[in-house]
N, CA, C and O atoms as CSV, one atom per row, in Angstrom:
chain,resi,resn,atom,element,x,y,z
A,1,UNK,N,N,19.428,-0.556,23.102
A,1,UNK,CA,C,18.568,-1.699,23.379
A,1,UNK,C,C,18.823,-2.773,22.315
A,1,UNK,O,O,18.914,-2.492,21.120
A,2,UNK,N,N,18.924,-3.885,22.750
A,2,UNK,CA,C,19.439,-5.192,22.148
A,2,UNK,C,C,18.128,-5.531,21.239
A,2,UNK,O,O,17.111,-4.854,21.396
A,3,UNK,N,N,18.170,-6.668,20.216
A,3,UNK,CA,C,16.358,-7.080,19.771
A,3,UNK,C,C,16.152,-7.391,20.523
A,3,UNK,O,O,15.253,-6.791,21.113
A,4,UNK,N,N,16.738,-8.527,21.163
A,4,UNK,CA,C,15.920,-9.292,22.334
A,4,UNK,C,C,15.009,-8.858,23.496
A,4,UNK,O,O,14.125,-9.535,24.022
A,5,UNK,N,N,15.475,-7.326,23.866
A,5,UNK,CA,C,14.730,-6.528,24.175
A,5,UNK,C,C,13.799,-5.778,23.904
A,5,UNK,O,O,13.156,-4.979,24.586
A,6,UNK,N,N,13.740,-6.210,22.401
A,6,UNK,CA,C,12.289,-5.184,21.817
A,6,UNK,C,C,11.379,-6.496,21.785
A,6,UNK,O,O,10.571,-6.261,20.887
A,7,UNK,N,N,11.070,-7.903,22.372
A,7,UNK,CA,C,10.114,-8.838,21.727
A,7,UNK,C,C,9.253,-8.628,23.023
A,7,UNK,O,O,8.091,-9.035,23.014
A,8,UNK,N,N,9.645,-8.159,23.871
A,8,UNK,CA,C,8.120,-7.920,24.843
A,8,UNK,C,C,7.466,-6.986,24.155
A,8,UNK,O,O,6.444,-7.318,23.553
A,9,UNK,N,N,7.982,-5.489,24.106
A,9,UNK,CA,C,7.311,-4.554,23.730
A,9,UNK,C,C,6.923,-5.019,22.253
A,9,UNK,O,O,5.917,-4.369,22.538
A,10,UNK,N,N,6.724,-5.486,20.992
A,10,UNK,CA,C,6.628,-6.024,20.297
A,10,UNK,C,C,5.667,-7.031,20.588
A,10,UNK,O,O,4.693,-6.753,19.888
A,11,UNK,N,N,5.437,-8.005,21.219
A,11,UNK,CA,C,4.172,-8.869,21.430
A,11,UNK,C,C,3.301,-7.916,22.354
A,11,UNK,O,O,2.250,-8.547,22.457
A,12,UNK,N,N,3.189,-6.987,22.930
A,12,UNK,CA,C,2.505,-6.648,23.673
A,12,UNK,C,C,1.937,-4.923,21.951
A,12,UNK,O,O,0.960,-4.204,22.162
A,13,UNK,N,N,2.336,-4.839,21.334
A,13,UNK,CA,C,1.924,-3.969,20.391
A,13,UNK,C,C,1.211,-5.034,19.693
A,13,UNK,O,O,0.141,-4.642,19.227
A,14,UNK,N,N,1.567,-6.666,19.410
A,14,UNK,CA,C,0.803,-7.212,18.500
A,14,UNK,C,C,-0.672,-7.720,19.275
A,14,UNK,O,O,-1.760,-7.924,18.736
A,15,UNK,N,N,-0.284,-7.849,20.786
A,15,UNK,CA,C,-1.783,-7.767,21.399
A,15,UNK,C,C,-2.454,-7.077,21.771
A,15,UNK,O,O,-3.511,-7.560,22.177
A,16,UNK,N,N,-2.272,-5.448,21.880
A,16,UNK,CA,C,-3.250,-4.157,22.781
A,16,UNK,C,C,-3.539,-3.622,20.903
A,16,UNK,O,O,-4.691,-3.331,20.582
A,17,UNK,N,N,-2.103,-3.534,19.551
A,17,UNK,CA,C,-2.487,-2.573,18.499
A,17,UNK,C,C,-3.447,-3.444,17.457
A,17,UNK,O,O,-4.550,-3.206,16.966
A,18,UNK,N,N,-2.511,-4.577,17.342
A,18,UNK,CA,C,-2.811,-4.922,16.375
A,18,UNK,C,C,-4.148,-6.249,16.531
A,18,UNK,O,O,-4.613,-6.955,15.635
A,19,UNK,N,N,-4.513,-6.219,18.108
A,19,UNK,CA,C,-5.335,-7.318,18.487
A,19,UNK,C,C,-5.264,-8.370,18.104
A,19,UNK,O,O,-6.370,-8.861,17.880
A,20,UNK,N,N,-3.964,-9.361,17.790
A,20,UNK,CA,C,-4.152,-10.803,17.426
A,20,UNK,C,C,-4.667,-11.792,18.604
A,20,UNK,O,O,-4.657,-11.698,19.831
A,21,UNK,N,N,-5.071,-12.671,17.795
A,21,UNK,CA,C,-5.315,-13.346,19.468
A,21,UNK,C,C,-4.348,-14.578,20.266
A,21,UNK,O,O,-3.685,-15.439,19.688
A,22,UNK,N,N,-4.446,-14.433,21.379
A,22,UNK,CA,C,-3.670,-15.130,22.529
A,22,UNK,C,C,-3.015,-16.119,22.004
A,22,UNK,O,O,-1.799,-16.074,22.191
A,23,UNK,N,N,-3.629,-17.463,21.092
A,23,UNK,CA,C,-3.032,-17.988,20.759
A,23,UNK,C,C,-2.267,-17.842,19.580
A,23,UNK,O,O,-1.909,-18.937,19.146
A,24,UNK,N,N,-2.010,-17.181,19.121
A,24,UNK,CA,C,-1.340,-16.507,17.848
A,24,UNK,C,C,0.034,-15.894,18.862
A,24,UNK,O,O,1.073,-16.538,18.717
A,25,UNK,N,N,0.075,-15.019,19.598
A,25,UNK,CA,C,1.074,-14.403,20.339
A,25,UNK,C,C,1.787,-15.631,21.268
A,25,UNK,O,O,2.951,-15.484,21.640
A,26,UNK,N,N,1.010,-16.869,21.628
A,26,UNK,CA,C,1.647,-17.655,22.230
A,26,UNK,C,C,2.832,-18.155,21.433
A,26,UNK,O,O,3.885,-18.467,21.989
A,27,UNK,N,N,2.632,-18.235,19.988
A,27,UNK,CA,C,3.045,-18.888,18.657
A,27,UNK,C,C,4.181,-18.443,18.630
A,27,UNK,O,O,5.245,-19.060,18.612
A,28,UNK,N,N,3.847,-16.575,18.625
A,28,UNK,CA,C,4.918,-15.973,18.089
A,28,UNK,C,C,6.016,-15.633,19.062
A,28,UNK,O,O,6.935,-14.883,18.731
A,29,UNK,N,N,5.911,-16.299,20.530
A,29,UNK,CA,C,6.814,-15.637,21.753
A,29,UNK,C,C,7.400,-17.323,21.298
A,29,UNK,O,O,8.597,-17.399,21.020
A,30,UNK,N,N,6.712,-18.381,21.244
A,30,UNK,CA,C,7.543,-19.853,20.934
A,30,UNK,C,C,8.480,-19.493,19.849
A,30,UNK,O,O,9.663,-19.709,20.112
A,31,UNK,N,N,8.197,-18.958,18.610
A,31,UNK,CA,C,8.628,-18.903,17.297
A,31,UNK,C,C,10.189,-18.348,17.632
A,31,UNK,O,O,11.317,-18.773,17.385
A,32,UNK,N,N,9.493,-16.850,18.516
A,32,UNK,CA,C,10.761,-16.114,19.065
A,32,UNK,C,C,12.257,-16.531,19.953
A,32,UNK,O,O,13.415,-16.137,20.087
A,33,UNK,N,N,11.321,-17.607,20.430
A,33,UNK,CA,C,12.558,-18.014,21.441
A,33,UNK,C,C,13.366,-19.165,20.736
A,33,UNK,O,O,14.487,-19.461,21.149
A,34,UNK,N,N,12.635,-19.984,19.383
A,34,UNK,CA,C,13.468,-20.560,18.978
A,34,UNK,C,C,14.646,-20.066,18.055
A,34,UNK,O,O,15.737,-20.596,17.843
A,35,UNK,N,N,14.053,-18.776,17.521
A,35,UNK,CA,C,14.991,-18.031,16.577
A,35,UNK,C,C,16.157,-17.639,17.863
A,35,UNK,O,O,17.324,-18.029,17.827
A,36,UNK,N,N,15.696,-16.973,18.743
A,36,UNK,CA,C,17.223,-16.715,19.558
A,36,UNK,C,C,18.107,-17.665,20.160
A,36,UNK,O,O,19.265,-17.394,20.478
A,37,UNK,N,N,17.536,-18.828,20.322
A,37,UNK,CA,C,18.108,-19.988,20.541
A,37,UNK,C,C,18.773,-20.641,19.632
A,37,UNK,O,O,19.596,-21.550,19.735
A,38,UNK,N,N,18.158,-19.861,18.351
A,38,UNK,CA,C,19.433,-20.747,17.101
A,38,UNK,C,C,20.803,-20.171,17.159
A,38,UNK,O,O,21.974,-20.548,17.206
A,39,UNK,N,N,19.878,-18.735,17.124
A,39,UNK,CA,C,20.926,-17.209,16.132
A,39,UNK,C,C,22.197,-17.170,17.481
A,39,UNK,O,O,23.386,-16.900,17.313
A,40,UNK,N,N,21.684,-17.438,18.485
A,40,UNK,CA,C,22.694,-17.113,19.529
A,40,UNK,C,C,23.121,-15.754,20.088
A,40,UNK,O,O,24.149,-15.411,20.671
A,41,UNK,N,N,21.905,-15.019,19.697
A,41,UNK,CA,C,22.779,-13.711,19.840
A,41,UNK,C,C,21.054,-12.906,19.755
A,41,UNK,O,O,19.943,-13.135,19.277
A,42,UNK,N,N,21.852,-11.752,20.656
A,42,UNK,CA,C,20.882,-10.526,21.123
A,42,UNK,C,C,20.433,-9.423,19.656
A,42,UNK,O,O,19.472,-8.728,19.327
A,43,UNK,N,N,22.143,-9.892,18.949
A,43,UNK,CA,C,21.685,-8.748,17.752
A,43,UNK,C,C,22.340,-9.629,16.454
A,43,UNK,O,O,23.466,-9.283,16.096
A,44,UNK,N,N,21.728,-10.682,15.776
A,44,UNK,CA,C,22.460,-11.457,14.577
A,44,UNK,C,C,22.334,-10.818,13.682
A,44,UNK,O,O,21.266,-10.335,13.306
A,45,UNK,N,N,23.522,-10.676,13.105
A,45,UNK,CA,C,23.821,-10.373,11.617
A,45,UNK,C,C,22.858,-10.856,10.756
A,45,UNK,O,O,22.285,-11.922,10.981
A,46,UNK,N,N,22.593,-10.076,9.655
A,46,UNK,CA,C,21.465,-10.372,8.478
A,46,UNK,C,C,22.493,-11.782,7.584
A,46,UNK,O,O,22.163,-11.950,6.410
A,47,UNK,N,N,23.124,-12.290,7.878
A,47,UNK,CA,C,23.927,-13.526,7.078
A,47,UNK,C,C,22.893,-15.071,7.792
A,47,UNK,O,O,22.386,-16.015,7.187
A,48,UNK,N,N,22.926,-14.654,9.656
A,48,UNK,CA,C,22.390,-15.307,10.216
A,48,UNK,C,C,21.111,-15.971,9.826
A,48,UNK,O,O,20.845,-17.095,9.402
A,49,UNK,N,N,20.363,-14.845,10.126
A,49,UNK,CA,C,19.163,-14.576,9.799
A,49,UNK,C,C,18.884,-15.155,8.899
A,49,UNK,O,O,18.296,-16.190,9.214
A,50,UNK,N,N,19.059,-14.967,7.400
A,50,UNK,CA,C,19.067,-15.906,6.501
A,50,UNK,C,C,19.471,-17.496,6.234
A,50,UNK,O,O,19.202,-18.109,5.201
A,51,UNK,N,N,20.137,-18.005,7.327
A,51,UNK,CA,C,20.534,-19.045,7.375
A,51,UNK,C,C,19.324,-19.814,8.250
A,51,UNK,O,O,19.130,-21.030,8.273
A,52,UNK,N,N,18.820,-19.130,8.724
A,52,UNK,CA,C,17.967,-19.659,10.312
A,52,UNK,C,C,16.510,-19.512,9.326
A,52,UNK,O,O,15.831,-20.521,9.136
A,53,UNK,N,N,16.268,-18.715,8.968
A,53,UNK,CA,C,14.932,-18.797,7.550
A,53,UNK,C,C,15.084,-19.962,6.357
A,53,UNK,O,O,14.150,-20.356,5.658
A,54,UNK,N,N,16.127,-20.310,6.299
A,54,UNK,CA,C,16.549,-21.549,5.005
A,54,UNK,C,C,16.859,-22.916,5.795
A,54,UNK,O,O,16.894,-23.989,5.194
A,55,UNK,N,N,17.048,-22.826,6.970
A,55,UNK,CA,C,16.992,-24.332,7.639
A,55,UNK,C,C,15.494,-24.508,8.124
A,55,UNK,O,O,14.928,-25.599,8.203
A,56,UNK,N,N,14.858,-23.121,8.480
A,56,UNK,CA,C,13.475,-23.571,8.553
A,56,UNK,C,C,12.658,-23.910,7.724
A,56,UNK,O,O,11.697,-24.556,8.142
A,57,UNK,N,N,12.750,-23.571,6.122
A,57,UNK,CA,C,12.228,-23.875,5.171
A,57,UNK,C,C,12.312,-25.561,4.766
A,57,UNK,O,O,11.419,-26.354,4.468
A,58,UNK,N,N,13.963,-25.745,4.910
A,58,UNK,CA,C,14.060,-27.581,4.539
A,58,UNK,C,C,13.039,-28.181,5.800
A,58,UNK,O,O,12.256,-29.101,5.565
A,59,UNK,N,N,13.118,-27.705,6.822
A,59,UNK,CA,C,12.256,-28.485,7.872
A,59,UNK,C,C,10.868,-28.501,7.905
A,59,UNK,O,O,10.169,-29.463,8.223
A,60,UNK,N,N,10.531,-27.497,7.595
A,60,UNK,CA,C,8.849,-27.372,7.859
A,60,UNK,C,C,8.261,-27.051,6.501
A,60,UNK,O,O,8.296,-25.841,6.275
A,61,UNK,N,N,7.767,-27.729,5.595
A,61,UNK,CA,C,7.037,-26.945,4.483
A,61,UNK,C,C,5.235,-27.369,4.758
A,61,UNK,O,O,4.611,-28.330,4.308
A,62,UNK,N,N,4.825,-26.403,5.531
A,62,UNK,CA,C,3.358,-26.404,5.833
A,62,UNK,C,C,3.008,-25.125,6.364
A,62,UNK,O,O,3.904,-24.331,6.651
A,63,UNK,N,N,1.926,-24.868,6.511
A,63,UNK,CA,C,0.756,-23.777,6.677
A,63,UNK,C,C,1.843,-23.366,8.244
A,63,UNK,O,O,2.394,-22.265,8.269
A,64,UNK,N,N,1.959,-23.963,8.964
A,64,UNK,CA,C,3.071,-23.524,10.037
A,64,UNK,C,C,4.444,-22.555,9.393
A,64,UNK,O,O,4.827,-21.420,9.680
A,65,UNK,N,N,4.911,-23.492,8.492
A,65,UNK,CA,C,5.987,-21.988,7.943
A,65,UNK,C,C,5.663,-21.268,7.419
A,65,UNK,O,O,6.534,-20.526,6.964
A,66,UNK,N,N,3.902,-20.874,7.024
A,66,UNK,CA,C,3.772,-19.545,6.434
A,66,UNK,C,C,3.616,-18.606,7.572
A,66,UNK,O,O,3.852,-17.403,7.465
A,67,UNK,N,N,3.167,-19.243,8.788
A,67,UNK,CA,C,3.163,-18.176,9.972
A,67,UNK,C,C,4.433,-18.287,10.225
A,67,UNK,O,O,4.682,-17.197,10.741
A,68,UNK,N,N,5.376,-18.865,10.205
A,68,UNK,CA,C,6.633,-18.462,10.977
A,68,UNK,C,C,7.279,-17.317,9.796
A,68,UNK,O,O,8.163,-16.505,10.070
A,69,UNK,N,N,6.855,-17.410,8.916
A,69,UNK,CA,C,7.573,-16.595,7.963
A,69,UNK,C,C,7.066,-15.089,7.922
A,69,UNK,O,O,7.843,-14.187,7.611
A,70,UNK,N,N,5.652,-14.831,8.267
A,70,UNK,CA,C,5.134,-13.741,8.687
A,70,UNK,C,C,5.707,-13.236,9.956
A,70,UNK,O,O,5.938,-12.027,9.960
A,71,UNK,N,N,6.013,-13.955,11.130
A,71,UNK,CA,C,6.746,-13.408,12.076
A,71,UNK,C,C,8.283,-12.787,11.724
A,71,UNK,O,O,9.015,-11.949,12.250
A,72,UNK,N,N,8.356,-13.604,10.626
A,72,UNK,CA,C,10.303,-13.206,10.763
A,72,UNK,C,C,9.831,-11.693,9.629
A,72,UNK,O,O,10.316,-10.562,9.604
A,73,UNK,N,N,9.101,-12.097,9.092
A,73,UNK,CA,C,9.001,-10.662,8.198
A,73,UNK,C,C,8.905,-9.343,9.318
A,73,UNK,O,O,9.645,-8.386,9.090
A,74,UNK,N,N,8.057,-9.294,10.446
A,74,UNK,CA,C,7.607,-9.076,11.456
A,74,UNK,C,C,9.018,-8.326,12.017
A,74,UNK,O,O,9.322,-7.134,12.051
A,75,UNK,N,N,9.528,-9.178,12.315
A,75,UNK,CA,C,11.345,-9.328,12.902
A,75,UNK,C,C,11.661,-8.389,12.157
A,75,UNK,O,O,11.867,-7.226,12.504
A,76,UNK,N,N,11.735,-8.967,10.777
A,76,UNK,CA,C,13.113,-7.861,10.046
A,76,UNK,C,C,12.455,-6.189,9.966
A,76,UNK,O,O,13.197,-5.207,10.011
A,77,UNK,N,N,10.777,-6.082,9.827
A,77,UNK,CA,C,10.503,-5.106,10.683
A,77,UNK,C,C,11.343,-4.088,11.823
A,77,UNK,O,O,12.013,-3.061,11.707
A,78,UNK,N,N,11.040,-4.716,12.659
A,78,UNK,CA,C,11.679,-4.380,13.666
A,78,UNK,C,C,12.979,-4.117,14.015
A,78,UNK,O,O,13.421,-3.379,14.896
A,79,UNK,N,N,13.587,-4.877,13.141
A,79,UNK,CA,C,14.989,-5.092,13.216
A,79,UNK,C,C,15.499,-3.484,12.137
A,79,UNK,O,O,16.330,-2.595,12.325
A,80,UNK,N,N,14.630,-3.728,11.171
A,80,UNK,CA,C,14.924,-1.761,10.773
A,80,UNK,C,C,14.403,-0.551,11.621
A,80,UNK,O,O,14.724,0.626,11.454
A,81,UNK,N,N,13.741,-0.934,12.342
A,81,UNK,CA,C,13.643,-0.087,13.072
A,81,UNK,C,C,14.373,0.562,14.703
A,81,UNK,O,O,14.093,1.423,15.537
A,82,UNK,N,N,15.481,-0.521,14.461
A,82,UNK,CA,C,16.530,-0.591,15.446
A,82,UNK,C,C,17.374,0.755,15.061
A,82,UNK,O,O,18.084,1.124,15.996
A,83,UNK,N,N,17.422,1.240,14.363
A,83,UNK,CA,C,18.320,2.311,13.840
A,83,UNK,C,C,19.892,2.336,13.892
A,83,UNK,O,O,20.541,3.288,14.326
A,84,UNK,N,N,20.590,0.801,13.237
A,84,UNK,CA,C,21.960,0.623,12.902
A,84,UNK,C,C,22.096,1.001,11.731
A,84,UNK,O,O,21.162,1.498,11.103
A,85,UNK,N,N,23.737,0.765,11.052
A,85,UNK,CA,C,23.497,0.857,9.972
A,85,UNK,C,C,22.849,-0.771,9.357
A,85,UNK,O,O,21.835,-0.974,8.689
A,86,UNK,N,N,23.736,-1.628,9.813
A,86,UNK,CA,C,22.801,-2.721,9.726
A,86,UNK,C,C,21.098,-2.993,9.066
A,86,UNK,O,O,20.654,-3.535,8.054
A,87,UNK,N,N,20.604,-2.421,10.038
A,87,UNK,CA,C,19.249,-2.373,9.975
A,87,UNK,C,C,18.484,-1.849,8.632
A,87,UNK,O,O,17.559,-2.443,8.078
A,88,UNK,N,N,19.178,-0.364,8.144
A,88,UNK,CA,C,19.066,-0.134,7.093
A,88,UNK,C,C,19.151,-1.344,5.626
A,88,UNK,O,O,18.399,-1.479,4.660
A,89,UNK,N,N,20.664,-2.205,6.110
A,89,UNK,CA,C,20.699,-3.311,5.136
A,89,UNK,C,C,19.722,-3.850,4.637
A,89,UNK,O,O,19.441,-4.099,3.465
A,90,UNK,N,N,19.021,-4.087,5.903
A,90,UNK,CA,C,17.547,-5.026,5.610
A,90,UNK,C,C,16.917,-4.524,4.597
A,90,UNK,O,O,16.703,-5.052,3.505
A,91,UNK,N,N,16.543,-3.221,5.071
A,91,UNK,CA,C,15.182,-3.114,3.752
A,91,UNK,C,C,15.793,-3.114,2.118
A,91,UNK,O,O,15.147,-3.450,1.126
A,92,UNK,N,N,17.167,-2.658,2.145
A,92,UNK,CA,C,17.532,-2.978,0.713
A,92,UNK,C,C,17.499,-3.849,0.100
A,92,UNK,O,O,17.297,-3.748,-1.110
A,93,UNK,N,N,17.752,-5.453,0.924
A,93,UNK,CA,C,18.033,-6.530,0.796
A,93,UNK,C,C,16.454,-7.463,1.088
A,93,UNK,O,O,16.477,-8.655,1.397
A,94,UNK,N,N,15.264,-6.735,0.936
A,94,UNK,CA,C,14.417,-7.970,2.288
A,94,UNK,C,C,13.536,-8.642,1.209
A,94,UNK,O,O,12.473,-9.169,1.536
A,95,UNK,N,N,13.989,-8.632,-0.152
A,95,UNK,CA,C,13.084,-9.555,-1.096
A,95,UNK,C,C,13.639,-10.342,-0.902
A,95,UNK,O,O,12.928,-11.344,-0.823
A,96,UNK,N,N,15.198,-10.646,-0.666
A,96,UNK,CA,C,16.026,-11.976,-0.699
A,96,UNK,C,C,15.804,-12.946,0.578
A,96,UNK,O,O,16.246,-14.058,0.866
A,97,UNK,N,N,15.005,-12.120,1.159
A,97,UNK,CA,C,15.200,-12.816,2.736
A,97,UNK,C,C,13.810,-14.021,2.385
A,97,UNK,O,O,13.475,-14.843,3.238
């Protein structure tokens, strides 16, 4: 299974587990689709990733990039829990992110 395939099941755990509300999940399915629309890809490399977190930073410095930054934390979550070796990278690496 690709990420792109884990962001249903993933918004639907952040609305039945973790109860955020509607408009918060609206946020984070927008947030989502712009990250795959950058990254281009079903499964981006952690080089990406970091590039797509540092162009969002020059662009947005407000109370908006602290939620987008909780989502991508969110992401790289998930993204270890993909079980590549990849994935593993992350958590070694996820202060830098």
């Amino acid at each position: 299974m690709n990420l792109q395939e884990k962001v249903k099941p993933y918004l639907e755990y952040c609305t039945y587990r973790k109860e955020l509300d509607t408009k918060t999940i609206k946020a984070y399915r927008i947030d989502l689709t712009q990250f795959f629309s950058y990254v281009q890809s079903a499964e981006p490399e952690k080089e990406t990733i970091e590039q797509y977190i540092t162009d969002l930073h020059k662009k947005i410095q407000t109370e908006n990039n602290k939620k987008k930054n909780r989502l991508h934390k969110s992401l790289l979550q998930l993204l270890r829990g993909r079980g590549t070796g990849r994935a593993e990278s992350f958590s070694e690496n996820k202060s830098e992110i």
